[in-house]
N, CA, C, O and CB atoms as a CASP TS submission, in Angstrom:
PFRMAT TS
TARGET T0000
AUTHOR 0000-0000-0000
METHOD Language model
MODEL 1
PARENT N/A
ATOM      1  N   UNK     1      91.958 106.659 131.001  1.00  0.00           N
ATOM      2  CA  UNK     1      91.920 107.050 129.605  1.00  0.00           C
ATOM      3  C   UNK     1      90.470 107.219 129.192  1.00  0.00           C
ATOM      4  O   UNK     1      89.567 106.394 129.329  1.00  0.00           O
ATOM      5  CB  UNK     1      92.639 106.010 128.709  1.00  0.00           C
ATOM      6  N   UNK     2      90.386 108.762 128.517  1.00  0.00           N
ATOM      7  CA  UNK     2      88.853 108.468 128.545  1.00  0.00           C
ATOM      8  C   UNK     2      88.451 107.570 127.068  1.00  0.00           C
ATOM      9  O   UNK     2      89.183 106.833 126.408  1.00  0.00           O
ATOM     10  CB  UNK     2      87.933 110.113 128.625  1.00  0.00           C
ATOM     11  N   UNK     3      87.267 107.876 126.884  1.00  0.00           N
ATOM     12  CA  UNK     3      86.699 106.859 125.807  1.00  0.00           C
ATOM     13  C   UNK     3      87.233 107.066 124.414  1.00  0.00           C
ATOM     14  O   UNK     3      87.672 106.261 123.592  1.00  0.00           O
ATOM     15  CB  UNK     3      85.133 106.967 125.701  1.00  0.00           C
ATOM     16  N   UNK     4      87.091 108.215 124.386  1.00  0.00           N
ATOM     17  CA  UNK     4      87.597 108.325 123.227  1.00  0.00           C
ATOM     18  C   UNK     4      89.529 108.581 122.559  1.00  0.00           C
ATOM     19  O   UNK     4      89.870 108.897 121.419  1.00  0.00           O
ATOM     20  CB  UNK     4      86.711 109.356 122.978  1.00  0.00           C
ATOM     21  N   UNK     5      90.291 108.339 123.593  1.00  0.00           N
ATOM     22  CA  UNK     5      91.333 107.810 123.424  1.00  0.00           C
ATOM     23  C   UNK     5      91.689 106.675 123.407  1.00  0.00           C
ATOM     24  O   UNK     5      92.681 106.101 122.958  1.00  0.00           O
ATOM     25  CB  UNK     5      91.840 108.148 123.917  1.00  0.00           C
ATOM     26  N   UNK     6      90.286 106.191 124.243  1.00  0.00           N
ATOM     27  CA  UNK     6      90.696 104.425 123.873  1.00  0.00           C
ATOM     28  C   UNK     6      90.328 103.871 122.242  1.00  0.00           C
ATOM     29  O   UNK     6      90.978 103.090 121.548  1.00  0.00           O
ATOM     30  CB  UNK     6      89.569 103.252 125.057  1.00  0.00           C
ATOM     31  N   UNK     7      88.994 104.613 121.919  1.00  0.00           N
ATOM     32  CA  UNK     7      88.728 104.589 120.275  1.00  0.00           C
ATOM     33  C   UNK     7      90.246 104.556 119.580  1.00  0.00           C
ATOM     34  O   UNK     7      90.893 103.655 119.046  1.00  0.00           O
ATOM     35  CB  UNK     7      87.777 106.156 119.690  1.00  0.00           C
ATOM     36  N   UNK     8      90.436 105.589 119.772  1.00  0.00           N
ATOM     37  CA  UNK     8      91.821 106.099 118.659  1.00  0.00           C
ATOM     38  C   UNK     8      92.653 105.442 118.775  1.00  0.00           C
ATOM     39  O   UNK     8      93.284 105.194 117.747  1.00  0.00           O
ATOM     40  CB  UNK     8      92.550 107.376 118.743  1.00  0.00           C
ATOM     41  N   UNK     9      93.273 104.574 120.545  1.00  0.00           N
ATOM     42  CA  UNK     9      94.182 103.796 120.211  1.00  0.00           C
ATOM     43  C   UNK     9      93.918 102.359 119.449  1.00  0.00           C
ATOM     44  O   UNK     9      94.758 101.703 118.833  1.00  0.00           O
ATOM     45  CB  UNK     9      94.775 103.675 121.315  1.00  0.00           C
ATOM     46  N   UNK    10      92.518 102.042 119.654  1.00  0.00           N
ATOM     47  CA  UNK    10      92.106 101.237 119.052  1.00  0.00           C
ATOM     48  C   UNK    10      92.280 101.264 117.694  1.00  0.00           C
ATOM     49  O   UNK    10      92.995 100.341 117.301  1.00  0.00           O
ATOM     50  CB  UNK    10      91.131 101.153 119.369  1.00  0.00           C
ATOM     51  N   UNK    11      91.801 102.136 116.680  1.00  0.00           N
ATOM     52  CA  UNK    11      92.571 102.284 115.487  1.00  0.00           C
ATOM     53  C   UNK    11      93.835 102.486 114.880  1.00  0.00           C
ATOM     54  O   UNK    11      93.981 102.476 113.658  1.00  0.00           O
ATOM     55  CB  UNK    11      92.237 102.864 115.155  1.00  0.00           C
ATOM     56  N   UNK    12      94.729 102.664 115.670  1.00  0.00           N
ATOM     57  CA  UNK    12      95.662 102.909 115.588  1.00  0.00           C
ATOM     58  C   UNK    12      96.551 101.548 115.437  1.00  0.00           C
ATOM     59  O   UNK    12      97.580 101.305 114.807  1.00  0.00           O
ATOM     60  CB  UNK    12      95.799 103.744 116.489  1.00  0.00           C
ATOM     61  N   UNK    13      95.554 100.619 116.445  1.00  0.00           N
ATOM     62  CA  UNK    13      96.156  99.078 116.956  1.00  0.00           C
ATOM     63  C   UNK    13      95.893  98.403 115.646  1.00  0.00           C
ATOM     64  O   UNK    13      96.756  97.607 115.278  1.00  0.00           O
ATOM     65  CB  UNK    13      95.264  98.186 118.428  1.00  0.00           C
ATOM     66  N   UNK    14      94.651  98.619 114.735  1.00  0.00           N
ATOM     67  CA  UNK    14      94.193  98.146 113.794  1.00  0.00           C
ATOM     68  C   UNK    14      95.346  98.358 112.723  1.00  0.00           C
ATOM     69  O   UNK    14      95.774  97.341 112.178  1.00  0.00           O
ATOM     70  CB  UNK    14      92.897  98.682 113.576  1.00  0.00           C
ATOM     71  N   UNK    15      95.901  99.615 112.365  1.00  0.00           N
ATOM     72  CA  UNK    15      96.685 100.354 111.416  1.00  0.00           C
ATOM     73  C   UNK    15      98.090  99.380 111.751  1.00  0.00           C
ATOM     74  O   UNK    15      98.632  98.811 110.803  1.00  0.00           O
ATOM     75  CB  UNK    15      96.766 102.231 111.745  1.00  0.00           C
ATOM     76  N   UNK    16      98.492  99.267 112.776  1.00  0.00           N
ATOM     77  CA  UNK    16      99.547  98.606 112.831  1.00  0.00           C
ATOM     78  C   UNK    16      99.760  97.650 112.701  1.00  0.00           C
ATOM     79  O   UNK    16     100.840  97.238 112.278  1.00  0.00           O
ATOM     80  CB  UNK    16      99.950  98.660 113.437  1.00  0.00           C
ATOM     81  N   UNK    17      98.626  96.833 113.079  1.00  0.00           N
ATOM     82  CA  UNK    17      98.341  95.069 113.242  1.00  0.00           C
ATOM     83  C   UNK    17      98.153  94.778 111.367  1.00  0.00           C
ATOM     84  O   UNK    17      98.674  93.794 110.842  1.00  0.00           O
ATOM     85  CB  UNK    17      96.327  94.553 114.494  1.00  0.00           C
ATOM     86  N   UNK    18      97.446  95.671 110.671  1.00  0.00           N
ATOM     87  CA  UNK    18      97.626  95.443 109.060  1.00  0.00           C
ATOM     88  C   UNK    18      98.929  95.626 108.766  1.00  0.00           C
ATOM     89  O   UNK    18      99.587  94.760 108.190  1.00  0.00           O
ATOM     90  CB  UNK    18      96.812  96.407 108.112  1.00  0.00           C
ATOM     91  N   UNK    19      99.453  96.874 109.171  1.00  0.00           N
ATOM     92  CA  UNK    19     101.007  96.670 108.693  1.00  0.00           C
ATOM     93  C   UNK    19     101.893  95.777 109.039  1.00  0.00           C
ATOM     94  O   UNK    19     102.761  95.507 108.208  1.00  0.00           O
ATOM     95  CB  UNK    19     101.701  97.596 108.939  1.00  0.00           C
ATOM     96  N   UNK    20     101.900  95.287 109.975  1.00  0.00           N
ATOM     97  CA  UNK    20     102.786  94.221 110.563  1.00  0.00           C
ATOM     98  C   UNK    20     102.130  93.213 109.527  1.00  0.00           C
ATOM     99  O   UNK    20     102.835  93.176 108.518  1.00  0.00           O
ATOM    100  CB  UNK    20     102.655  93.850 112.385  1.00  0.00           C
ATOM    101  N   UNK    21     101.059  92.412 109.432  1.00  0.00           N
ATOM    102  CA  UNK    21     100.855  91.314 108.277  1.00  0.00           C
ATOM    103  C   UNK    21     101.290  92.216 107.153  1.00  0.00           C
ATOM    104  O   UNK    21     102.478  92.164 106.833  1.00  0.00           O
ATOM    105  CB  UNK    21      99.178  90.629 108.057  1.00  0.00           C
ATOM    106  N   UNK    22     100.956  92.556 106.886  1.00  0.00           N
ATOM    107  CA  UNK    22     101.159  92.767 105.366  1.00  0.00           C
ATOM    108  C   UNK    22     103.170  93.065 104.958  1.00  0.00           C
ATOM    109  O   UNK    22     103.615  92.939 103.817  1.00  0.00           O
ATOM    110  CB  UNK    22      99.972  94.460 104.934  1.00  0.00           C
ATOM    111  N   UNK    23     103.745  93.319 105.761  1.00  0.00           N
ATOM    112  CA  UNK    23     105.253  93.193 106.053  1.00  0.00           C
ATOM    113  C   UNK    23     105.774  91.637 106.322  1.00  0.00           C
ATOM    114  O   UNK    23     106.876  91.171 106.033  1.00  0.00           O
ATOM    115  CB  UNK    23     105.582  94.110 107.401  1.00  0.00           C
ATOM    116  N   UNK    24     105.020  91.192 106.752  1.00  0.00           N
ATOM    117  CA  UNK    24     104.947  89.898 106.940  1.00  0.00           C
ATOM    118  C   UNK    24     104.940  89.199 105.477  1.00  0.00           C
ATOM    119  O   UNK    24     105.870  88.486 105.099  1.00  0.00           O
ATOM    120  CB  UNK    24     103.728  89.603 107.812  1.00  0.00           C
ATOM    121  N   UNK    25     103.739  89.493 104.657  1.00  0.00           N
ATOM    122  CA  UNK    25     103.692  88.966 103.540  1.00  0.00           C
ATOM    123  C   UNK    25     105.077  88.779 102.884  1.00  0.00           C
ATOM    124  O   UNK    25     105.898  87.877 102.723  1.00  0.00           O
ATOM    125  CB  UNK    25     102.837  89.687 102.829  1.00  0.00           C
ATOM    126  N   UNK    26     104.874  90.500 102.490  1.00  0.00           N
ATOM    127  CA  UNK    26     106.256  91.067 101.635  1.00  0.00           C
ATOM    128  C   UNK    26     107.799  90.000 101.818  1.00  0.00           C
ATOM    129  O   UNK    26     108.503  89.455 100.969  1.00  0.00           O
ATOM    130  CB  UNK    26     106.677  92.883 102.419  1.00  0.00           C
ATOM    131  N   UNK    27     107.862  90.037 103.106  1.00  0.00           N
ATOM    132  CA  UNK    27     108.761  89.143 103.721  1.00  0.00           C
ATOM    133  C   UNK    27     108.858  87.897 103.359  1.00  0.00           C
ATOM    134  O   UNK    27     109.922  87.456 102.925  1.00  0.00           O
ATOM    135  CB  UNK    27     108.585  89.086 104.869  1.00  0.00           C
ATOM    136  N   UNK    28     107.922  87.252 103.464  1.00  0.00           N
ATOM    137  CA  UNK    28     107.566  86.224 102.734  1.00  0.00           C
ATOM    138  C   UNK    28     108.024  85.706 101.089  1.00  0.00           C
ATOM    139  O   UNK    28     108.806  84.876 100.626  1.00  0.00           O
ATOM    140  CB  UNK    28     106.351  86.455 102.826  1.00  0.00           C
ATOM    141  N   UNK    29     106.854  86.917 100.424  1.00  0.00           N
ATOM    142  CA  UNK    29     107.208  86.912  99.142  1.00  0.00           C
ATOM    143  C   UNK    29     108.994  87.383  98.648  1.00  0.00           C
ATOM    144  O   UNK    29     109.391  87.061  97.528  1.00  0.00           O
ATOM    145  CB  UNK    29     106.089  87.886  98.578  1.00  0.00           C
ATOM    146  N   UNK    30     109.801  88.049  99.500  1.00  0.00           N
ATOM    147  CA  UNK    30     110.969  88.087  99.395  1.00  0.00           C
ATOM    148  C   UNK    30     111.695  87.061  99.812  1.00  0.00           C
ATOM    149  O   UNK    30     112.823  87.218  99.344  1.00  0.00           O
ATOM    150  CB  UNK    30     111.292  88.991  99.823  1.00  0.00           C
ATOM    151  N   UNK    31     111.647  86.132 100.419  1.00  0.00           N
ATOM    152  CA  UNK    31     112.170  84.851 100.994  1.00  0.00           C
ATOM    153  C   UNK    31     111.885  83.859  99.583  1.00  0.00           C
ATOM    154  O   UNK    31     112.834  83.543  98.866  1.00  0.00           O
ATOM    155  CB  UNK    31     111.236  84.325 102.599  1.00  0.00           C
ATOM    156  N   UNK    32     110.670  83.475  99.321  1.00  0.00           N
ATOM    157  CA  UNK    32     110.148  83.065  98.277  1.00  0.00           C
ATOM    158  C   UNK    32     111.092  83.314  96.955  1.00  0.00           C
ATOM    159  O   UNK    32     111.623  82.308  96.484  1.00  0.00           O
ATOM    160  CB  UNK    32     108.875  83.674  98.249  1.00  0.00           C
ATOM    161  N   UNK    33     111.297  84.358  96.431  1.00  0.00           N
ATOM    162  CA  UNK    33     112.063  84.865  95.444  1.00  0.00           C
ATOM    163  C   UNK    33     112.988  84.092  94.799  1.00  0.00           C
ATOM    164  O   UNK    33     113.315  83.094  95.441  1.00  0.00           O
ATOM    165  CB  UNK    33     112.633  85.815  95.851  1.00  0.00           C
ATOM    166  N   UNK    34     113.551  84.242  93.662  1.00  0.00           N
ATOM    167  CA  UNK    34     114.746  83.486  93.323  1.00  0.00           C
ATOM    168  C   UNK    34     115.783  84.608  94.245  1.00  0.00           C
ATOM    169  O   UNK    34     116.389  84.301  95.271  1.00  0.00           O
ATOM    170  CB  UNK    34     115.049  83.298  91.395  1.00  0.00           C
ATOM    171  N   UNK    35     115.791  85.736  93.687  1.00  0.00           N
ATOM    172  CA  UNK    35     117.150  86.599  94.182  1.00  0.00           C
ATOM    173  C   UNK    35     116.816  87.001  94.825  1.00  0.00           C
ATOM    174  O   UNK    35     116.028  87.909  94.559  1.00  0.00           O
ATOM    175  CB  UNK    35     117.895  87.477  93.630  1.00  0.00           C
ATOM    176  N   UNK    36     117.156  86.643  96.447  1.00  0.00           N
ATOM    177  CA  UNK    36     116.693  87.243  97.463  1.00  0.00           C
ATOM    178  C   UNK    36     118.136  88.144  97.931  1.00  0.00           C
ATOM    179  O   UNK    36     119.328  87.839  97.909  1.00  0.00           O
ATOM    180  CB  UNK    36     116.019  86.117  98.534  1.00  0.00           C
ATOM    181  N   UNK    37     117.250  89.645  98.445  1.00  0.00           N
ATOM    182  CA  UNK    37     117.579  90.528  98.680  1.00  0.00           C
ATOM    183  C   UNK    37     118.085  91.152 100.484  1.00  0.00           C
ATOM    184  O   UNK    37     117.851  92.253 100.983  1.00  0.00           O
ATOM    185  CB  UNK    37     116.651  90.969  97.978  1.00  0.00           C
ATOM    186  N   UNK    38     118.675  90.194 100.970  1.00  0.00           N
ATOM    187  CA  UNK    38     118.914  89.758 102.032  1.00  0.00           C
ATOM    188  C   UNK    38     119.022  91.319 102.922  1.00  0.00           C
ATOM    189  O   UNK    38     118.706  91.433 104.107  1.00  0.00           O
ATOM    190  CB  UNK    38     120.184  88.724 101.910  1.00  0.00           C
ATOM    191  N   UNK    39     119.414  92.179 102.259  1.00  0.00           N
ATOM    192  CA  UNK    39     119.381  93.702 103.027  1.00  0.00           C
ATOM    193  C   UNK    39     118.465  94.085 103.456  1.00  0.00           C
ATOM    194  O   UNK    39     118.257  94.343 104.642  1.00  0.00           O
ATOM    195  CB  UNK    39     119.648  94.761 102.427  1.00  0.00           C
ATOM    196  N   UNK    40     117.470  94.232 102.208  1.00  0.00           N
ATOM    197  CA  UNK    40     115.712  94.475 102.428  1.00  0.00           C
ATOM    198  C   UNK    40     115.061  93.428 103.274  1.00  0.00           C
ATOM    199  O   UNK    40     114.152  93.830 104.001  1.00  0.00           O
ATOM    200  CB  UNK    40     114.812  94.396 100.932  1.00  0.00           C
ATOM    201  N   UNK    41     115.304  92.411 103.302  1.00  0.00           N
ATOM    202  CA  UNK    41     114.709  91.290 104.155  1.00  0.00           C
ATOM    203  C   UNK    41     114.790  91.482 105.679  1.00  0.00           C
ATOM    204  O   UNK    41     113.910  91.252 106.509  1.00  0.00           O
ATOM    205  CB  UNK    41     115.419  89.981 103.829  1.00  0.00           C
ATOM    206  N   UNK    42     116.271  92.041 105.903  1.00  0.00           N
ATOM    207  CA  UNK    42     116.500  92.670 107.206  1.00  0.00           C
ATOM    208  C   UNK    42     116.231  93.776 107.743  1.00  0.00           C
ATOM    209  O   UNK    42     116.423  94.025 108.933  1.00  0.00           O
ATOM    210  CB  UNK    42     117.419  92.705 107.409  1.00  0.00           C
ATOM    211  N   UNK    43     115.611  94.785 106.655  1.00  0.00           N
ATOM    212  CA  UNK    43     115.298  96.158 107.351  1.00  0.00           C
ATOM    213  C   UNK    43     113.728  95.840 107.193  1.00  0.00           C
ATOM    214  O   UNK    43     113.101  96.435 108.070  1.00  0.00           O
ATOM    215  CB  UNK    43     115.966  97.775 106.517  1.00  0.00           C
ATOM    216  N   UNK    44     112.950  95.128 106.392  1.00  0.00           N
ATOM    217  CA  UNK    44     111.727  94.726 106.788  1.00  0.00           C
ATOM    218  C   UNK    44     111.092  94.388 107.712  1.00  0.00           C
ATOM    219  O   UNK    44     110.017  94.801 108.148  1.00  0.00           O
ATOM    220  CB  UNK    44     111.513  94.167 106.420  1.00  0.00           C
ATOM    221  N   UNK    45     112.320  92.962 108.313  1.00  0.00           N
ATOM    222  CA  UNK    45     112.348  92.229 109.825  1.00  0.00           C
ATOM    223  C   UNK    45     112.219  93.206 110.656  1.00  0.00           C
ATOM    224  O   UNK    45     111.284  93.150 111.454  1.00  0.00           O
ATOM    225  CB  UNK    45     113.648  91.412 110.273  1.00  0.00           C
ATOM    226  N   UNK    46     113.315  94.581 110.680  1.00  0.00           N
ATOM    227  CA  UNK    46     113.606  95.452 111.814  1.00  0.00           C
ATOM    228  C   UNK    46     112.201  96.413 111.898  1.00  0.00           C
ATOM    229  O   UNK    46     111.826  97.103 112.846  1.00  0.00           O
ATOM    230  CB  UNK    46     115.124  96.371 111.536  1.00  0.00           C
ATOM    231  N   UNK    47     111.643  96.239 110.750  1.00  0.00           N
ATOM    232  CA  UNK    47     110.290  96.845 110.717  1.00  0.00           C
ATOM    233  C   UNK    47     109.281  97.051 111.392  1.00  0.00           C
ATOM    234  O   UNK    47     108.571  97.946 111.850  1.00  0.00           O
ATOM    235  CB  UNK    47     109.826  96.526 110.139  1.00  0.00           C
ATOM    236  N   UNK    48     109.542  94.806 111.263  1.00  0.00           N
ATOM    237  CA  UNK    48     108.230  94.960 111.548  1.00  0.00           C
ATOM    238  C   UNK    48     107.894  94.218 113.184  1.00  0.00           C
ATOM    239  O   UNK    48     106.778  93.942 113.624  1.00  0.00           O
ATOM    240  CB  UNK    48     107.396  94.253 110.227  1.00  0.00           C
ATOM    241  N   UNK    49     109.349  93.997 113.935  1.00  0.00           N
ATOM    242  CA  UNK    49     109.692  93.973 115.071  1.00  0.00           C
ATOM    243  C   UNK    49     109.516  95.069 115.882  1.00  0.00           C
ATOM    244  O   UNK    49     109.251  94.854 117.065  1.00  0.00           O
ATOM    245  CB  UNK    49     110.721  93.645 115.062  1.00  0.00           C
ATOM    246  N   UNK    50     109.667  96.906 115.244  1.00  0.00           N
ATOM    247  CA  UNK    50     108.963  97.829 115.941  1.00  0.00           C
ATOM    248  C   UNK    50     107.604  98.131 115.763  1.00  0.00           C
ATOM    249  O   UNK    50     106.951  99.020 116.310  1.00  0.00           O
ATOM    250  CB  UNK    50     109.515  98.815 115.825  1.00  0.00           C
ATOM    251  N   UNK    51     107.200  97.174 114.822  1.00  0.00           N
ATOM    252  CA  UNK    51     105.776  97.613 115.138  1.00  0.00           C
ATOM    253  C   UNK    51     105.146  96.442 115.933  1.00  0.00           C
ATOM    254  O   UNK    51     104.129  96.570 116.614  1.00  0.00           O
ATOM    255  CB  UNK    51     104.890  97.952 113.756  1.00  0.00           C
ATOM    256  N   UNK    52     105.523  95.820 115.853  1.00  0.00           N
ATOM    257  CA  UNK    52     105.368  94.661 117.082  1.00  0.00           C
ATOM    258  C   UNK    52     105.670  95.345 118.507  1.00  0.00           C
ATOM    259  O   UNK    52     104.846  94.985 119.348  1.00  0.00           O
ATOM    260  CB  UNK    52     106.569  93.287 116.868  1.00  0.00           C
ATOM    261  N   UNK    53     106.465  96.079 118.906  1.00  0.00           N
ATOM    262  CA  UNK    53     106.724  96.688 119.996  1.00  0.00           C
ATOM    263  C   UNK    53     105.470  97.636 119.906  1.00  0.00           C
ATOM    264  O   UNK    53     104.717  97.247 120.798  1.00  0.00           O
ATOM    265  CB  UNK    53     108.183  97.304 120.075  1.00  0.00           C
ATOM    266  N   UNK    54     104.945  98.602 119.307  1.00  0.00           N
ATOM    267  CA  UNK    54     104.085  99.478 119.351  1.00  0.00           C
ATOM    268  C   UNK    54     102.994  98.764 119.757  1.00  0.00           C
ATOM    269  O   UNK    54     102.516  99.050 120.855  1.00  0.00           O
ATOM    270  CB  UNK    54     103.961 100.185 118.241  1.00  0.00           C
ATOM    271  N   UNK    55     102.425  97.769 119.009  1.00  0.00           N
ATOM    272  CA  UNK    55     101.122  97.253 118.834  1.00  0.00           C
ATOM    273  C   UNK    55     100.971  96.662 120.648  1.00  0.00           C
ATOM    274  O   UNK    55      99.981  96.646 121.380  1.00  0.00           O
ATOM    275  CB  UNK    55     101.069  95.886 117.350  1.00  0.00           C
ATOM    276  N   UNK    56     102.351  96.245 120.897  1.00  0.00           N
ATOM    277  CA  UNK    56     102.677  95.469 122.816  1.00  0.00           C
ATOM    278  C   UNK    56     102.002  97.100 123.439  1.00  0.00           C
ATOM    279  O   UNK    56     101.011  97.089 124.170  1.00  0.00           O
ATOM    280  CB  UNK    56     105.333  95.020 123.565  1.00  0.00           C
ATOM    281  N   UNK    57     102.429  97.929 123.187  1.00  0.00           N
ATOM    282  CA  UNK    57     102.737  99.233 124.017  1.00  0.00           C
ATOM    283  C   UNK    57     100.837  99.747 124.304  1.00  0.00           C
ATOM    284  O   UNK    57     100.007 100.030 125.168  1.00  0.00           O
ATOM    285  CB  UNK    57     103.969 100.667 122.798  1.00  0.00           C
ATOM    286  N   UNK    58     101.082  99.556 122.678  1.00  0.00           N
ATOM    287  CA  UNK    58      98.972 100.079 122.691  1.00  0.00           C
ATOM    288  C   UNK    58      97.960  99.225 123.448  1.00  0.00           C
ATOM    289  O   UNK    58      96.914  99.536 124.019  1.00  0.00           O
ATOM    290  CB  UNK    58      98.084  99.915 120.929  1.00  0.00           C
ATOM    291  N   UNK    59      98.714  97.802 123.249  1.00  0.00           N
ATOM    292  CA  UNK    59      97.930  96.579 124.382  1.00  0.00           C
ATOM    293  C   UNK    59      97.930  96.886 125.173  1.00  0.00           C
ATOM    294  O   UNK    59      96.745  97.108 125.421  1.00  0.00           O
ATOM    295  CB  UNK    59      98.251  95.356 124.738  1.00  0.00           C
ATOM    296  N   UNK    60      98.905  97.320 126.561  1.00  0.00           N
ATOM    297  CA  UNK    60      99.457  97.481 127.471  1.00  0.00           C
ATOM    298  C   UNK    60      98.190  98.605 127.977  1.00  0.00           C
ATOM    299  O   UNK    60      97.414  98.507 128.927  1.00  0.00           O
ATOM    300  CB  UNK    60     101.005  97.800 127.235  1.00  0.00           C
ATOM    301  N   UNK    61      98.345  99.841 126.799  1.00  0.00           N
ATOM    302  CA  UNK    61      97.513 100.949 127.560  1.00  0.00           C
ATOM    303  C   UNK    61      95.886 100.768 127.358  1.00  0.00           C
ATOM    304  O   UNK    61      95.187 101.629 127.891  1.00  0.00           O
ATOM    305  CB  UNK    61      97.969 102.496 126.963  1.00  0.00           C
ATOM    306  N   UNK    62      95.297  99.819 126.701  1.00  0.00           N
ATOM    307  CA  UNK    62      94.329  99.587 126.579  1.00  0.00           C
ATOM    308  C   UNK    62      93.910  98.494 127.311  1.00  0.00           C
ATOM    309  O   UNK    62      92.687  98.373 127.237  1.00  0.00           O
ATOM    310  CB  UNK    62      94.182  99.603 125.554  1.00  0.00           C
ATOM    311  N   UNK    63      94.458  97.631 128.005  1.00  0.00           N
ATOM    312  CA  UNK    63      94.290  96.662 129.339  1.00  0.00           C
ATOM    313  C   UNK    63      94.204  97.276 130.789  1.00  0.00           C
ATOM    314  O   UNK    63      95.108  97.282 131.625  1.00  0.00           O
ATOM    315  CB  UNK    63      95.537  95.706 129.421  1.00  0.00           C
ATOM    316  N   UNK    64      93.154  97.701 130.894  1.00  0.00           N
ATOM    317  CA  UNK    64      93.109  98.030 132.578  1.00  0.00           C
ATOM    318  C   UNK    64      93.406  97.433 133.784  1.00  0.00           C
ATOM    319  O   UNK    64      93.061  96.289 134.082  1.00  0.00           O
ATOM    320  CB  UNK    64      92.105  98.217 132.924  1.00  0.00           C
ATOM    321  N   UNK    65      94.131  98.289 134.587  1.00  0.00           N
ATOM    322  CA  UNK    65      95.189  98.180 135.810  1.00  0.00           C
ATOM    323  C   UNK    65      94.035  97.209 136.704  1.00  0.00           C
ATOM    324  O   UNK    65      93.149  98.015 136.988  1.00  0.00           O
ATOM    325  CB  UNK    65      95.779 100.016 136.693  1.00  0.00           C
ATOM    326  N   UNK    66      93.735  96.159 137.144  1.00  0.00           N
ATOM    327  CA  UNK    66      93.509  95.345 138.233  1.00  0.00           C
ATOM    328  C   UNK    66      94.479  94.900 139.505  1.00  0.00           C
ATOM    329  O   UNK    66      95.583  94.356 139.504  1.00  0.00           O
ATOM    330  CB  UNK    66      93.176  94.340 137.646  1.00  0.00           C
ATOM    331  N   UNK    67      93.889  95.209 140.252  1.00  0.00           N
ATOM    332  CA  UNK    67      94.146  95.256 141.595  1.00  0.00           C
ATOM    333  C   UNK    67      93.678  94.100 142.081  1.00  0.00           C
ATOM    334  O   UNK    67      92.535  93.891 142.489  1.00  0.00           O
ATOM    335  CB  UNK    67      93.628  96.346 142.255  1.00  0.00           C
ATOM    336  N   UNK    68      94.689  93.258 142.027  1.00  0.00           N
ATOM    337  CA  UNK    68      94.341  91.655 142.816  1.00  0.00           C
ATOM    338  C   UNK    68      93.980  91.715 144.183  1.00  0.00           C
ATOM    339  O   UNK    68      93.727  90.680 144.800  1.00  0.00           O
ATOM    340  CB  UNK    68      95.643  90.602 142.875  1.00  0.00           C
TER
END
Protein backbone atom coordinates (compact mmCIF):
# COMPACT_ATOMS: atom_id res chain seq x y z
CA UNK A 1 0.00 0.00 0.00
CA UNK A 2 1.62 3.00 -0.97
CA UNK A 3 1.93 6.00 1.39
CA UNK A 4 -0.50 7.77 0.64
CA UNK A 5 -3.29 5.24 0.95
CA UNK A 6 -2.06 4.49 4.11
CA UNK A 7 -2.64 8.45 4.99
CA UNK A 8 -6.26 8.16 3.86
CA UNK A 9 -6.91 5.01 5.58
CA UNK A 10 -5.59 6.55 8.42
CA UNK A 11 -8.21 9.23 8.36
CA UNK A 12 -10.70 7.43 7.62
CA UNK A 13 -9.76 5.19 10.92
CA UNK A 14 -9.94 8.56 12.74
CA UNK A 15 -13.63 9.38 11.16
CA UNK A 16 -14.83 6.17 12.36
CA UNK A 17 -13.15 5.75 15.70
CA UNK A 18 -15.10 9.45 16.49
CA UNK A 19 -18.17 7.97 15.29
CA UNK A 20 -18.15 4.90 17.08
CA UNK A 21 -17.57 7.13 20.56
CA UNK A 22 -19.73 9.50 19.93
CA UNK A 23 -22.64 6.60 19.19
CA UNK A 24 -21.43 5.34 22.14
CA UNK A 25 -22.31 8.46 23.99
CA UNK A 26 -25.76 8.85 22.39
CA UNK A 27 -26.26 5.30 23.59
CA UNK A 28 -25.50 6.09 26.71
CA UNK A 29 -27.43 9.20 27.03
CA UNK A 30 -30.43 7.01 25.69
CA UNK A 31 -30.00 4.30 28.34
CA UNK A 32 -29.76 7.18 30.86
CA UNK A 33 -33.20 8.59 29.82
CA UNK A 34 -36.40 8.26 31.62
CA UNK A 35 -38.22 6.88 28.31
CA UNK A 36 -36.01 4.82 26.82
CA UNK A 37 -36.44 4.12 23.30
CA UNK A 38 -35.42 0.59 23.09
CA UNK A 39 -35.73 0.47 19.01
CA UNK A 40 -33.27 3.33 18.56
CA UNK A 41 -31.03 1.87 21.20
CA UNK A 42 -30.83 -1.21 18.99
CA UNK A 43 -30.27 0.23 15.63
CA UNK A 44 -27.56 2.48 17.29
CA UNK A 45 -25.92 -0.79 18.85
CA UNK A 46 -26.19 -2.31 15.17
CA UNK A 47 -24.39 0.86 14.25
CA UNK A 48 -22.00 1.03 15.91
CA UNK A 49 -20.95 -2.77 15.86
CA UNK A 50 -20.38 -2.08 11.94
CA UNK A 51 -18.29 0.41 12.48
CA UNK A 52 -16.42 -1.52 14.81
CA UNK A 53 -16.05 -4.08 12.03
CA UNK A 54 -14.71 -1.34 9.61
CA UNK A 55 -12.35 0.33 12.00
CA UNK A 56 -11.00 -4.06 12.59
CA UNK A 57 -10.85 -4.13 8.64
CA UNK A 58 -8.75 -0.64 8.32
CA UNK A 59 -6.45 -2.12 11.27
CA UNK A 60 -5.96 -5.18 9.52
CA UNK A 61 -4.83 -3.26 6.22
CA UNK A 62 -2.69 -0.91 7.91
CA UNK A 63 -0.63 -3.67 9.99
CA UNK A 64 2.03 -5.10 7.84
CA UNK A 65 2.27 -8.78 6.75
CA UNK A 66 5.42 -10.27 8.89
CA UNK A 67 6.91 -13.24 8.05
CA UNK A 68 7.96 -15.13 11.18
Amino acid sequence: MSFNGDESLRARLLELSEEHRDLDAAIDALIDARIQDQLKIARLKKRKLALKDQIHQIEIQLTPDIIA
